[in-house]
ROPAVEX-544017 format. One record per atom (N, C-alpha, C): residue in three letters; x, y, z. Coordinates in steps of 0.001 Angstrom, whole numbers, plus 500000, padded with zeros to 6 digits. Atoms other than C-alpha are relative to their C-alpha. Layout:
% ROPAVEX-544017
ALAXYZ...
This chain:
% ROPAVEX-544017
UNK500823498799500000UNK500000500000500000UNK500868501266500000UNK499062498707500377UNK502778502461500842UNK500846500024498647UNK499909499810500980UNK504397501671498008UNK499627500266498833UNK500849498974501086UNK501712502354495611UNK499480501349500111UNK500410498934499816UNK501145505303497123UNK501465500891500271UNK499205499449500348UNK504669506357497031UNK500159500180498259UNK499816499824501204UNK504816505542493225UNK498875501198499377UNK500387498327500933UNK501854508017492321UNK500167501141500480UNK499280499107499209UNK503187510206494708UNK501167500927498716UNK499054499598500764UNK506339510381492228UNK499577500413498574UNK500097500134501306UNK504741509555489294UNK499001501614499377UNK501042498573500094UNK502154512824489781UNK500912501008499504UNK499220498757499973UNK505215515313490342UNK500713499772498881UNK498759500304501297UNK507450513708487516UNK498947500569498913UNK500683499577501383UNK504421514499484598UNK499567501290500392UNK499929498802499566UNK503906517872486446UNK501021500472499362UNK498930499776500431UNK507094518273485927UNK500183500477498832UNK499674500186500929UNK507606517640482874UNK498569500688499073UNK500967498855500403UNK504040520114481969UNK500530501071500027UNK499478498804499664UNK505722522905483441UNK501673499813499133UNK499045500029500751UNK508797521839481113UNK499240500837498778UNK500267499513501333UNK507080522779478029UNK499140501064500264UNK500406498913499691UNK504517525647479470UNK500708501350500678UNK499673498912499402UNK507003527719481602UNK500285500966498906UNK499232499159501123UNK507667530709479838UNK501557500377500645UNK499041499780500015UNK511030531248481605UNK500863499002499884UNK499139500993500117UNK513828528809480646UNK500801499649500368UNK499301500446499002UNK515575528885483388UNK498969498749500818UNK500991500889499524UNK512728527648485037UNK499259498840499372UNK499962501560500190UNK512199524899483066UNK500905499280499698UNK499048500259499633UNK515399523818483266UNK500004499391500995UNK500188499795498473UNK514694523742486982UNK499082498819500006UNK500480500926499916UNK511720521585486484UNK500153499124499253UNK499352501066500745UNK513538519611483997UNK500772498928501190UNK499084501088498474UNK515862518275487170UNK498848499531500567UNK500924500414498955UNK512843518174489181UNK499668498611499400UNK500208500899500514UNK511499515689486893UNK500668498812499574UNK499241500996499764UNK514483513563486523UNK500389499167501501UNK499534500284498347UNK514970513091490569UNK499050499087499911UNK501126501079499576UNK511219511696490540UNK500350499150498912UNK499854501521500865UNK512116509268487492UNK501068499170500756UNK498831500463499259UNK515316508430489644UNK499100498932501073UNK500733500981498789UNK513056507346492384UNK498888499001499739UNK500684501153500714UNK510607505764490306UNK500602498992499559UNK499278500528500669UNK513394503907488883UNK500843498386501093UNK499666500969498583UNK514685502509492634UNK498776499667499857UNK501148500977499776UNK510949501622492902UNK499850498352499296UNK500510501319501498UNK511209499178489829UNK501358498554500640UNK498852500734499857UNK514478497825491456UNK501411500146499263UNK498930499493500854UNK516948499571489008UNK500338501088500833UNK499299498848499722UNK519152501397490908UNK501174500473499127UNK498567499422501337UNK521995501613488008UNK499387500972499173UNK500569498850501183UNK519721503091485550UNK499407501706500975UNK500129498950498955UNK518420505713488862UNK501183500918500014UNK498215498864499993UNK522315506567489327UNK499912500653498785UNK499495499523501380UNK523170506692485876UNK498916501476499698UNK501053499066500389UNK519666509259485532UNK500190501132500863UNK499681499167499604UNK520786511371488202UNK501928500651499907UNK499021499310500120UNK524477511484487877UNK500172500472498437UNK499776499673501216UNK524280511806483832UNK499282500825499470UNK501094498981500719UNK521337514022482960UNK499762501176500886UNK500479498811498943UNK520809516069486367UNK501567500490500058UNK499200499347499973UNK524406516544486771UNK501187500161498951UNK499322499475501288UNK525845516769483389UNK498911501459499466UNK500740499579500861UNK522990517363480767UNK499602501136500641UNK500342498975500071UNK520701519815482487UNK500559500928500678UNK499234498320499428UNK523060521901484821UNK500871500547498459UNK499158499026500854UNK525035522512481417UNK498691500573499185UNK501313499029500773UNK521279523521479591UNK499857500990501123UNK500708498820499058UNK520658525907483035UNK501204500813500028UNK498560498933499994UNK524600527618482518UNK499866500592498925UNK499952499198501143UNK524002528198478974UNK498986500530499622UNK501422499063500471UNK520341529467479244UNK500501501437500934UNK499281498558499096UNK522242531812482281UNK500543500612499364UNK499026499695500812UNK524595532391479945UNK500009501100499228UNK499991499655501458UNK523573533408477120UNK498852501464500347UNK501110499101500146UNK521849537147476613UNK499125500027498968UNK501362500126500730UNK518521536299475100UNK499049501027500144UNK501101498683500014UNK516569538712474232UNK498349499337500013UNK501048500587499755UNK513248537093475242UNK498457500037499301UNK501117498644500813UNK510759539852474027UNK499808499873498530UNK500169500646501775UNK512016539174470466UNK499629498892499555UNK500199500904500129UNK511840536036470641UNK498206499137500201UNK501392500510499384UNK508088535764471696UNK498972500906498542UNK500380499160500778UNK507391538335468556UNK499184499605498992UNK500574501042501189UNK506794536032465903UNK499041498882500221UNK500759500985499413UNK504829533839468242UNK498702499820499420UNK501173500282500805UNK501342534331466732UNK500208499770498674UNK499719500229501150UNK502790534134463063UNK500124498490500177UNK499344501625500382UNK504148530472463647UNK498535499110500809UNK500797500722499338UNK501143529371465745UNK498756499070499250UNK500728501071500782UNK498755527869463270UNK500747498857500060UNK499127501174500576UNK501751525540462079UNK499993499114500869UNK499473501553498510UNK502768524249465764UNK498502499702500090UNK501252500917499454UNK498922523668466603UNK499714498836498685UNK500792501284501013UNK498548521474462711UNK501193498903500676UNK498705500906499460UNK502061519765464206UNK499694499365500245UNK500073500747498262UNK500726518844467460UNK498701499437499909UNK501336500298500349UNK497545517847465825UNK500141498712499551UNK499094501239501170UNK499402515304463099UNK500431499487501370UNK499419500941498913UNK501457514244466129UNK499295499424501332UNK500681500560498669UNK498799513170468828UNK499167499117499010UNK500517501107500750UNK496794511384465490UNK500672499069500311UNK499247501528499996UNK499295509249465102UNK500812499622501085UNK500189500883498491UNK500081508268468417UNK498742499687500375UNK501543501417499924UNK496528507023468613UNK500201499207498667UNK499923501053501083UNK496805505189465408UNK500795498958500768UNK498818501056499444UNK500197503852467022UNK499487498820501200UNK500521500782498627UNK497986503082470769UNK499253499225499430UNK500929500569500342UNK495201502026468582UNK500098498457498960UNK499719501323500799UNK497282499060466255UNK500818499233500847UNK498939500728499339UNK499485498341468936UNK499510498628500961UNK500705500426498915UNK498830495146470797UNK501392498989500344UNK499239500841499366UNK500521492699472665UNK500077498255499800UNK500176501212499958UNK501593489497471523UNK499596498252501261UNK500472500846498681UNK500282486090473675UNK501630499125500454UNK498104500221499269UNK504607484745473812UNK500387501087501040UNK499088498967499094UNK505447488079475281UNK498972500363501313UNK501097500157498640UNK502194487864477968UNK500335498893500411UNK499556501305499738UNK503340484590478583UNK501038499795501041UNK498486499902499702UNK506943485611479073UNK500279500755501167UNK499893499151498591UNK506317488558481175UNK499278499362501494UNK500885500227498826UNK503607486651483361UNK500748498609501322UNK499240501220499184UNK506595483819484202UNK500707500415500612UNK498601499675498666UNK508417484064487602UNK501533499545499632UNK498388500305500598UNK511727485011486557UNK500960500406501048UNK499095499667499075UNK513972484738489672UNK501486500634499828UNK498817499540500480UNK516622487150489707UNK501026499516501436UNK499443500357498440UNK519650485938492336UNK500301500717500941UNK500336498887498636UNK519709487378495681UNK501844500653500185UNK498241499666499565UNK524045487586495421UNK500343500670499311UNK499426499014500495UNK524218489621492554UNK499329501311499453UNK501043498903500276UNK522997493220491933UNK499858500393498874UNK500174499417501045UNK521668495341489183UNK501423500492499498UNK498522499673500380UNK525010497053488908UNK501286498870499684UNK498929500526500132UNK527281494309489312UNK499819499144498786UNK500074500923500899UNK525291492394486817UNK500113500789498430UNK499934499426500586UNK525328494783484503UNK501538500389499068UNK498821499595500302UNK529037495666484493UNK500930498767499789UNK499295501409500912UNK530021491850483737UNK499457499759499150UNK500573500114501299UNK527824491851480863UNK500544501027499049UNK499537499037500816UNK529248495100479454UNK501452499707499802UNK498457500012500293UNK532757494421479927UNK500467498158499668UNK499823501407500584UNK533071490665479030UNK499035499627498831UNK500571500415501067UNK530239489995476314UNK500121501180499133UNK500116498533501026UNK529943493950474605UNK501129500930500280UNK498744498922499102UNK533237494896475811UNK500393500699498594UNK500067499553501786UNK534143495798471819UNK499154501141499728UNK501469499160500118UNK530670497493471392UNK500347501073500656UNK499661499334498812UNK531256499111474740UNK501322501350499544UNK498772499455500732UNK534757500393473437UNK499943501091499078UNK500136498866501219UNK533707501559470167UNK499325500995500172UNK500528499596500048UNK530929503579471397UNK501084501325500914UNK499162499355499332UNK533713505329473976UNK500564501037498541UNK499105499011500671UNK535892506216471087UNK498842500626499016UNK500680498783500369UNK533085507719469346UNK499684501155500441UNK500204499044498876UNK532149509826472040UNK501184500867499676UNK498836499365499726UNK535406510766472164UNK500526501292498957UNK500115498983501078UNK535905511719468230UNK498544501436500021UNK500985498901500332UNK532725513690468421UNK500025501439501064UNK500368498932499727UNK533725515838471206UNK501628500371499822UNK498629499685500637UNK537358516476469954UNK499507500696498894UNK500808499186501118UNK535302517442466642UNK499331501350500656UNK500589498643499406UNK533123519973468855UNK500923500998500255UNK498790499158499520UNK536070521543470312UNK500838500682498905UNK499244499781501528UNK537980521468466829UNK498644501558499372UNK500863499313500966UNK534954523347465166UNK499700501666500748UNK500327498615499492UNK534470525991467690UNK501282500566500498UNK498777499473499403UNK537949526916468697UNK500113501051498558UNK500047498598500790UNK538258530376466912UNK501405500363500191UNK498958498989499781UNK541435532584466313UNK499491501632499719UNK500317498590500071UNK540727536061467191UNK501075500593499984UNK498632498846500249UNK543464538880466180UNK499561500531501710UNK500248499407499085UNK544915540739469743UNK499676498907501383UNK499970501028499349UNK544328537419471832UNK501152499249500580UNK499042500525499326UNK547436536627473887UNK499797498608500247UNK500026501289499816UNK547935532810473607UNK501390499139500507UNK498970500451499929UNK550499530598474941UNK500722499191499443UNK499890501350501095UNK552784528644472961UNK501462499230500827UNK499729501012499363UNK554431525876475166UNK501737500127499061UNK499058499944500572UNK557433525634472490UNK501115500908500115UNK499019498088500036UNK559055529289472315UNK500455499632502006UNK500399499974498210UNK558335529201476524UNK501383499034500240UNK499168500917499345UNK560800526112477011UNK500884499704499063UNK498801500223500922UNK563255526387474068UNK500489501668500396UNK499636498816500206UNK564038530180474889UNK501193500110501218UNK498738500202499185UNK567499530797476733UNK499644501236501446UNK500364498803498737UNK567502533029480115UNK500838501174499687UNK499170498661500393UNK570146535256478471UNK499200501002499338UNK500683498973500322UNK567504536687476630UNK498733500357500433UNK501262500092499476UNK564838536958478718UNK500403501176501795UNK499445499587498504UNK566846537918482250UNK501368500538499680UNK498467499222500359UNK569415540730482591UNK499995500575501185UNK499528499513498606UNK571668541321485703UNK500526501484499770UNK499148498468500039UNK572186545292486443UNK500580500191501445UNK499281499290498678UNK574819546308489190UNK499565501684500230UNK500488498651499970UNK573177549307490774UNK501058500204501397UNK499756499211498498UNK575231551253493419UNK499485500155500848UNK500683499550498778UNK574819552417496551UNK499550501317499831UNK500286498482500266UNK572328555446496479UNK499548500072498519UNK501206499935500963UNK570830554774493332UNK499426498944499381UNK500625500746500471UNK568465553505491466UNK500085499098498656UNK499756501298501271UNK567671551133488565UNK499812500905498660
């Protein structure tokens, strides 16, 4: 009982949430209830017994993804006012959009059904073992069967944000940069010069 009444508990504030994502008009603030709404999927997520995918949803989306969308909506000077200008011009279009796109997600609810193997499959007690956890089982399946997979998807990651970096790194004229080379090939004779000053004066 408490537990079903913790889950719509979560499950209320998470689609709240995620209303006030697409209605706020400030974008900080939905930003804001963007996290909100990931915490309650987090905890919905321990409810199900997945605490890896919970972590992974709070340390990868709450503290990557949207604190870097709430730095660069801080960020950035948006002119807001303009941006709201054109709002009745484009508004027919988004309401035929969102019109087309809720059809056919009933078409989709309305052909979709459920085969009698996979009612079958889900309705059989499938004991999971009490010695090993979501995480641990997880991370011997990734690194011994998809360890390759696993791998390749790393070094993609990797090229694509080496590419980001590559594409936006600018040279601006007047920009003092350091260049590592000159710095540690350059002699101290020409850089540092001893003056004998007397007594009583200066340099």
């Amino acid at each position: 009982m408490i537990q079903a009444l913790v889950f719509y508990l979560f499950a209320t504030v998470t689609v709240l949430s995620a209303v006030m994502v697409v209605t706020s008009r400030n974008p900080v603030h939905s930003v804001l209830f963007l996290i909100l709404a990931f915490f309650n999927a987090a905890a919905l997520f321990l409810l199900m017994g997945a605490e890896f995918i919970a972590m992974m949803l709070v340390v990868v989306y709450v503290g990557a993804v949207a604190v870097l969308f709430l730095f660069v909506v801080m960020m950035l000077d948006i002119n807001f006012t303009a941006l709201r200008q054109g709002f009745q011009t484009y508004l027919p279009i988004g309401l035929l959009i969102g019109v087309v796109l809720f059809v056919e997600i009933l078409i989709s609810l309305g052909a979709w059904s459920i085969g009698p193997e996979m009612i079958a499959a889900a309705s059989a007690p499938t004991p999971a073992p009490a010695d090993v956890s979501n995480t641990k089982a997880i991370g011997k399946l990734l690194y011994t069967q998809y360890v390759l997979l696993f791998q390749i998807s790393g070094l993609i990651l990797l090229v694509a944000m080496i590419g980001a970096i590559v594409l936006t790194l600018r040279q601006r004229p007047g920009v003092l940069r350091q260049t590592i080379s000159e710095q540690v090939s350059r002699r101290p004779a020409d850089v540092v010069s001893l003056v004998d000053v007397n007594k009583g004066e200066g340099v």
